[in-house]
C-alpha positions in Angstrom: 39.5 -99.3 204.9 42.2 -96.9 204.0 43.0 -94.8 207.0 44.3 -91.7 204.4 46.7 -90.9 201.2 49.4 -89.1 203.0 51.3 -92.2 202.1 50.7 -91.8 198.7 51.4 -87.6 198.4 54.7 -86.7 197.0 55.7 -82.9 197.6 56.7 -81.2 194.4 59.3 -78.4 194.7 58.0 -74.7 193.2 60.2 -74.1 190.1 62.0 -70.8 190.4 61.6 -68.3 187.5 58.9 -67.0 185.5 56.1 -69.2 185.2 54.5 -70.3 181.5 51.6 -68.8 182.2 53.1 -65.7 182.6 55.5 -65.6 179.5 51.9 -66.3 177.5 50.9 -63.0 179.4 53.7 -61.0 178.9 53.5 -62.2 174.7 49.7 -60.7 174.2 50.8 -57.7 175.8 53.3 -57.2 174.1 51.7 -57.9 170.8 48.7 -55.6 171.9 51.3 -53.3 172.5 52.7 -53.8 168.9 49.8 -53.6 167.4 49.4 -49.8 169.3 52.2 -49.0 167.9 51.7 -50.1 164.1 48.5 -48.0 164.6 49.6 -45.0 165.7 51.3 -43.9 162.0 47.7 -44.9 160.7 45.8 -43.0 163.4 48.1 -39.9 162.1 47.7 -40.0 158.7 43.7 -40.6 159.2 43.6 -37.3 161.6 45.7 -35.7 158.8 43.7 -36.6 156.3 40.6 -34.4 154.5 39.1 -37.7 153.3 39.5 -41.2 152.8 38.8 -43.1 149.8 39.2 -46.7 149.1 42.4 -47.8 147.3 40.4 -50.4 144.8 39.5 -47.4 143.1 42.2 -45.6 142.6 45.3 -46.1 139.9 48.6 -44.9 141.1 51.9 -44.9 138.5 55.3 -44.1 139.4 57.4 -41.2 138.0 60.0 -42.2 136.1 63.0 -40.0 133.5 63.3 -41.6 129.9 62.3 -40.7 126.6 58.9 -39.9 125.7 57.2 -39.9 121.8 54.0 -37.7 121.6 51.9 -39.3 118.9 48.2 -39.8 118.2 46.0 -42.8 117.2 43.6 -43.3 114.6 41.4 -46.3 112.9 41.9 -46.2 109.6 40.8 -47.8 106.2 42.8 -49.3 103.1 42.2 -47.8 100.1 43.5 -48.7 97.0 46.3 -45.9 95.9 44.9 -45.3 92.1 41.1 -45.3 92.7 39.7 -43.2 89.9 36.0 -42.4 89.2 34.9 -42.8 85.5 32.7 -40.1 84.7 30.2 -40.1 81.3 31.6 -38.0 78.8 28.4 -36.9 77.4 24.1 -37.3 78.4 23.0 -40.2 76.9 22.2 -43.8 77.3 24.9 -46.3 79.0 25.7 -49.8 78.3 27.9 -51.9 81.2 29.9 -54.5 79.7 31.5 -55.4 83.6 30.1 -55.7 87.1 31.2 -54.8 90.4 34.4 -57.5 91.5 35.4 -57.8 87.6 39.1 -57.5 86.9 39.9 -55.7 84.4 43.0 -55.1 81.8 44.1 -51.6 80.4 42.8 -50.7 78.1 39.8 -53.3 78.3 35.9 -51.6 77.0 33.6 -51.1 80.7 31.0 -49.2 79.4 29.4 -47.2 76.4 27.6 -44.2 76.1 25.3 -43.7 73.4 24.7 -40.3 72.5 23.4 -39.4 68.9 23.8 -36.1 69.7 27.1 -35.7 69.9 28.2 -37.9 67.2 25.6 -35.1 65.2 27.6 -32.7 66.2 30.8 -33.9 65.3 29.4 -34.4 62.2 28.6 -30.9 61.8 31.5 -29.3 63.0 33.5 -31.5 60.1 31.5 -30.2 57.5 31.7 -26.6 58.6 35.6 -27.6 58.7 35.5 -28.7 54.9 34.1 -25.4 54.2 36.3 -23.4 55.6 39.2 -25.1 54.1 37.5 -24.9 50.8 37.2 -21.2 51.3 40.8 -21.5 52.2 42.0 -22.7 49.2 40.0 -20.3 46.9 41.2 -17.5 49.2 44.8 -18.1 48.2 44.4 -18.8 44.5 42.8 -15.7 44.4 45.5 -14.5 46.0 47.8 -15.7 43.8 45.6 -14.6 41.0 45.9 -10.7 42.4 49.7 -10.9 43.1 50.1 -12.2 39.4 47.4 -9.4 37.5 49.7 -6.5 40.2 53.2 -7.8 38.7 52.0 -8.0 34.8 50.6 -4.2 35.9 54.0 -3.4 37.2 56.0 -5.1 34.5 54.2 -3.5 32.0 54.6 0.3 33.9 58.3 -0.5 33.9 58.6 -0.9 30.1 56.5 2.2 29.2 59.2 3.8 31.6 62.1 2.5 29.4 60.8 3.9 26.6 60.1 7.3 28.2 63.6 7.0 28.6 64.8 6.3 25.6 62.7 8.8 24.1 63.7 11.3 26.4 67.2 10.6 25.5 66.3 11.1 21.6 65.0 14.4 22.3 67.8 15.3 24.4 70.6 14.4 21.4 68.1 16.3 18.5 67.8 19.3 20.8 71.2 19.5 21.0 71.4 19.1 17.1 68.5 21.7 17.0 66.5 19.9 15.1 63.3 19.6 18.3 62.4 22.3 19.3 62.2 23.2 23.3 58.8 22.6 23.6 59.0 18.6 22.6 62.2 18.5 24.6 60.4 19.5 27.7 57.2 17.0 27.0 59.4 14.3 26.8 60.9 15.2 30.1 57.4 15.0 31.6 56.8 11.2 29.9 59.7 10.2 31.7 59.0 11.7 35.4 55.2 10.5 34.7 56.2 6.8 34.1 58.6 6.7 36.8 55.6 7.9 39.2 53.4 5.4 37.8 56.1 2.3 38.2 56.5 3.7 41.8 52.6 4.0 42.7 52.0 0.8 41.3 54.8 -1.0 43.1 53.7 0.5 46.4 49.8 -0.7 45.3 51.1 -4.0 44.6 52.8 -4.0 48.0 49.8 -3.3 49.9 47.5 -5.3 47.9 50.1 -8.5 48.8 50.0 -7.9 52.5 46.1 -7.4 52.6 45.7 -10.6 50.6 48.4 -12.6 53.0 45.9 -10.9 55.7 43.0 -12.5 54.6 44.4 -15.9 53.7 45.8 -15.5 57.0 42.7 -15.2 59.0 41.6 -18.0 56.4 43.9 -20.3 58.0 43.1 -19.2 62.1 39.5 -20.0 61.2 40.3 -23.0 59.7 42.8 -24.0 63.1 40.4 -22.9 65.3 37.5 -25.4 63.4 40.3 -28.0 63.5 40.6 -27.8 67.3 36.5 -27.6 67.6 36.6 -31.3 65.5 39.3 -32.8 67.5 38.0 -31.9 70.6 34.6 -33.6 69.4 36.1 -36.4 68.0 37.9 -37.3 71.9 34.7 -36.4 73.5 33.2 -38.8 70.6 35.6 -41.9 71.3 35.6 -41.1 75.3 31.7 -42.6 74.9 34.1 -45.8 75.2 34.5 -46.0 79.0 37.8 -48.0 79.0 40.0 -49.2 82.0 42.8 -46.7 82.6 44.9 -49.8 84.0 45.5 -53.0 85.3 43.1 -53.4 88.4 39.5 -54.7 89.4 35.9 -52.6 89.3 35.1 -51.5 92.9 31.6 -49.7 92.6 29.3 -49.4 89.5 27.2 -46.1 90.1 24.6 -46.8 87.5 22.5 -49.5 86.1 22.5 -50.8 82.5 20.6 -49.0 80.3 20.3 -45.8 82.8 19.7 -42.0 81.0 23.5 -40.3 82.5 24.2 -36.8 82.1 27.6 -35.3 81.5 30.1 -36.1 84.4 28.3 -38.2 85.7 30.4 -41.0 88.0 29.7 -44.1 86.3 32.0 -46.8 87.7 35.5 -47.0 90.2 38.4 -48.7 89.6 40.8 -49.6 91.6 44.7 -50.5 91.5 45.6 -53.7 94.1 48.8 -53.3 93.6 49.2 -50.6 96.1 47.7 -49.4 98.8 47.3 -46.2 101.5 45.8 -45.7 104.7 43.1 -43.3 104.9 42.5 -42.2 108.8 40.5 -39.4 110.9 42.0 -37.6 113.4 41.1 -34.6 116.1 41.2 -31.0 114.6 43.8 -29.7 117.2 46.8 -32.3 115.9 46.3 -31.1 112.4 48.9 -28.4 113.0 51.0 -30.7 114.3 51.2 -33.1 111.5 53.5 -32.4 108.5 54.1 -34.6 105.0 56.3 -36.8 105.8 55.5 -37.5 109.3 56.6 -41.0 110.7 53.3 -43.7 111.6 53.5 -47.0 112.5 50.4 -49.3 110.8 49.4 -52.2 112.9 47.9 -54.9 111.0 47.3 -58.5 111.8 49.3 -58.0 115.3 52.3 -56.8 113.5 53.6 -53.4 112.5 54.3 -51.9 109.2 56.4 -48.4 109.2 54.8 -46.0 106.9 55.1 -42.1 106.4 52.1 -39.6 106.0 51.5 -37.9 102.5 48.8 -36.3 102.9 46.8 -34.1 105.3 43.5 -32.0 104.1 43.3 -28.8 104.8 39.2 -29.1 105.5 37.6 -29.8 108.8 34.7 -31.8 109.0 33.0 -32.7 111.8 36.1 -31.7 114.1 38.0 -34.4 112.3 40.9 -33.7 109.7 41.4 -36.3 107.0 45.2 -37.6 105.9 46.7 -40.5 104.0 49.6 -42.7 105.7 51.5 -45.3 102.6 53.7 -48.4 103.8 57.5 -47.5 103.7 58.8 -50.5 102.7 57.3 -53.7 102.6 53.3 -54.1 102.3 51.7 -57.0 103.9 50.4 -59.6 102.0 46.8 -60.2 101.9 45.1 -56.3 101.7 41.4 -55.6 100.8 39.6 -52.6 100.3 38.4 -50.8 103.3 40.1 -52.4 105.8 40.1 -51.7 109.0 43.5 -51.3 110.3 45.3 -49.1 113.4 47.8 -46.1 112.8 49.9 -44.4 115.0 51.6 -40.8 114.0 54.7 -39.8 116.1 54.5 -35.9 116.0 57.6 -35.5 118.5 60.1 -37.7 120.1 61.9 -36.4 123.7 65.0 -37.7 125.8 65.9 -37.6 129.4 61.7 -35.8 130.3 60.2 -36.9 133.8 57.0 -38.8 132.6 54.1 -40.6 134.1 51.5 -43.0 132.9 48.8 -40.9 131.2 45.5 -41.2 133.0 41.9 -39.0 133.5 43.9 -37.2 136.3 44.5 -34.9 133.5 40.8 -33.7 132.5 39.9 -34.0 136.4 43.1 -31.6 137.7 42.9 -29.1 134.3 46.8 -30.2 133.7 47.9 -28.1 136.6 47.3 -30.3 140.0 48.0 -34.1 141.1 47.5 -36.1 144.0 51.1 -37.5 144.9 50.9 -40.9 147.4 53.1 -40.5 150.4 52.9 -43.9 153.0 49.5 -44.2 151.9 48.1 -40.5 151.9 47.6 -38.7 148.5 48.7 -35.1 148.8 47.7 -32.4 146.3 50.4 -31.1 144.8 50.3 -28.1 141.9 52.2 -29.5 138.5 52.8 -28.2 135.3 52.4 -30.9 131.9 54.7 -30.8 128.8 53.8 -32.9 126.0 51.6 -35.6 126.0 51.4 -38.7 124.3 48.2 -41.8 123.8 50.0 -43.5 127.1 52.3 -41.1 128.7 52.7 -37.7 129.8 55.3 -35.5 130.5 55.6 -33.5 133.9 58.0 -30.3 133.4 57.7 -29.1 137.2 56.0 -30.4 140.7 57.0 -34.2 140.9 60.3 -36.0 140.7 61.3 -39.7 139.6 60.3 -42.0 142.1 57.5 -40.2 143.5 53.9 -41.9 142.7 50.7 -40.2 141.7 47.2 -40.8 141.3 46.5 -41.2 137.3 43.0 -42.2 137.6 39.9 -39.8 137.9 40.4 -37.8 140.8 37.1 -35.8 140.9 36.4 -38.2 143.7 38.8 -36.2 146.1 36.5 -33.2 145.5 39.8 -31.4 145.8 41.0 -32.4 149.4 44.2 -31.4 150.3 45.0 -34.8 151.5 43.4 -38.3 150.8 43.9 -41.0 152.7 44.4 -44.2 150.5 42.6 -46.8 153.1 
């Protein structure tokens, strides 16, 4: 039996000092204390705030100062440069000699027209061409018959003047002698004035009888230029039944069927050049006044980019949209079709040294004149005023600063709160 363990107790001396126990105390308090702390920023901004709204929904960019480029982007299509539409010359009946996809040379027959009435025509308007001319030609001989039958009339006046003349000179030298008496002196004075009046008169009839016969021949000849034209014009309208390709390329659409009753310009076939191409695109009314010929654009196509320049812009609206044409400056990528669908981009202006942000629906939501500025978590509305604005950036002329953040996403959800906390 063991009488007790006093022989077996050791006494243990108390350590002096803070115990463990104690220092795990002190270390929760402290980090509860800590943790007060950390909230206490949190617990201000939250009484601060007008609303809270979770962060996961938000976008926030940073301000930043460089150079800005306000453009706009389109989808456009590739279109051959020299597309022309062939139209029928005349009503009638086609033939297609080529199909849609056919490549063609210049030059090379696509289609005929038949039309029986033309080629009547021009048959008609040759003969009535023949006639004239005929009437041309009898015109001036009889011309030349008058002017001949006026001279022999003149030449003949002139030598019954001479011989007035003469005789007149006679009766001078026997009056003199006094053998004529005064009264055959004076007749022969009157033979001579009357044939000089007559060579005059008829010189002055042959005169006007010339310039009314170089009239009529003249008119003669107008008709018969005017008939000329009428023919030649028939005979082009006559060989244009020959629908021929205007140059080296490939037949993109055939607007008839073989066979088919046209009528006059009527679009019967499209061909197209592949040896160069243009970029048709669409783009929003209110950047037409901002685009110009010669504007710079950037084609993407394939993942690369082409440069190109703008050469055209239409002056109609349709359906909001304005219509221009964008060709490659430089090289053109291989490997082009018609219609393709490719991506343009138009720089209308280019700025240095501009505070910018991303661009974002903060725009539409806050009408271009307000934005929600994070500070340590709390978006605070701020009034702003926008410059230009490009498809990813935007340009802030007064109410941030670079380095400042703001909200670029839609922030209808703040149902315009002065303050927002960002949880």
């Amino acid at each position: 039996m063991i009488p007790g363990t006093s022989a077996m107790d050791k006494a243990i001396e108390q350590p002096r000092g803070i115990g463990a126990r104690r220092w795990g105390l002190i270390g929760v308090v402290a980090a509860v204390l800590l943790g007060l702390a950390a909230l206490v920023p949190a617990a201000r901004r939250w009484s601060r705030a007008d609303r809270a709204v979770d962060a996961a929904r938000l976008r926030v960019a940073d301000v930043v100062r460089g150079d800005l480029e306000r453009d706009v982007s389109a989808q456009g299509r590739i279109v051959a440069a020299l597309h022309p539409t062939l139209f029928s010359p005349a009503q009638g009946i086609v033939a297609l000699d080529v199909k849609a996809g056919s490549e063609v040379k210049q030059g090379q027959l696509l289609a005929r027209v038949e039309s029986p009435e033309l080629k009547s025509r021009l048959v008609q308007e040759q003969s009535t061409l023949a006639s004239l001319r005929s009437d041309l030609g009898r015109q001036e001989i009889a011309a030349r018959q008058a002017t001949l039958t006026t001279k022999q009339n003149v030449d003949v006046l002139t030598m019954r003047r001479a011989a007035a003349d003469r005789g007149r000179t006679r009766a001078e030298e026997l009056f003199k002698e006094g053998l004529m008496n005064k009264v055959d002196h004076e007749r022969s004075q009157d033979d001579l004035e009357v044939a000089t009046l007559e060579v005059k008169n008829a010189k002055e009839s042959s005169q006007m009888e010339r310039e009314t016969l170089e009239f009529e021949v003249h008119n003669r000849r107008l008709a018969v230029a005017r008939q000329q034209s009428i023919v030649t014009e028939m005979q082009r309208l006559v060989t244009g039944l020959s629908v021929t390709a205007p140059f080296d390329g490939m037949v993109a659409t055939v607007n008839v069927q073989d066979r088919d009753a046209v009528t006059q310009n009527q679009p019967l076939l499209t061909v197209v050049n592949l040896s160069a191409f243009e970029v048709e695109f669409d783009i929003p009314e209110n950047y037409a006044s901002d685009m110009a010929m010669g504007t710079r654009a950037e084609i993407l196509y394939e993942g690369k980019t082409y440069p190109g320049k703008v050469t055209a812009v239409s002056p109609e609206i349709r359906d909001s949209q304005v219509r221009g044409t964008v060709v490659f400056d430089g090289e053109t990528p291989p490997g082009l079709r018609q219609s393709q669908r490719v991506s343009v981009r138009m720089v209308l202006e280019r700025k240095t040294g501009v505070v910018k942000t991303a661009r974002g629906p903060f725009l539409e939501s806050g009408g271009g004149r307000q934005a929600y500025v994070v500070d340590n978590g709390v978006a605070v509305k701020r009034e702003i005023q926008v410059g230009a604005v490009s498809v990813s950036e935007v340009e802030i002329t007064k109410g941030v600063n670079p380095g400042e953040r703001i909200v670029v996403s839609d922030t209808s959800v703040f149902e315009g709160a002065r303050t927002v906390l960002i949880r």
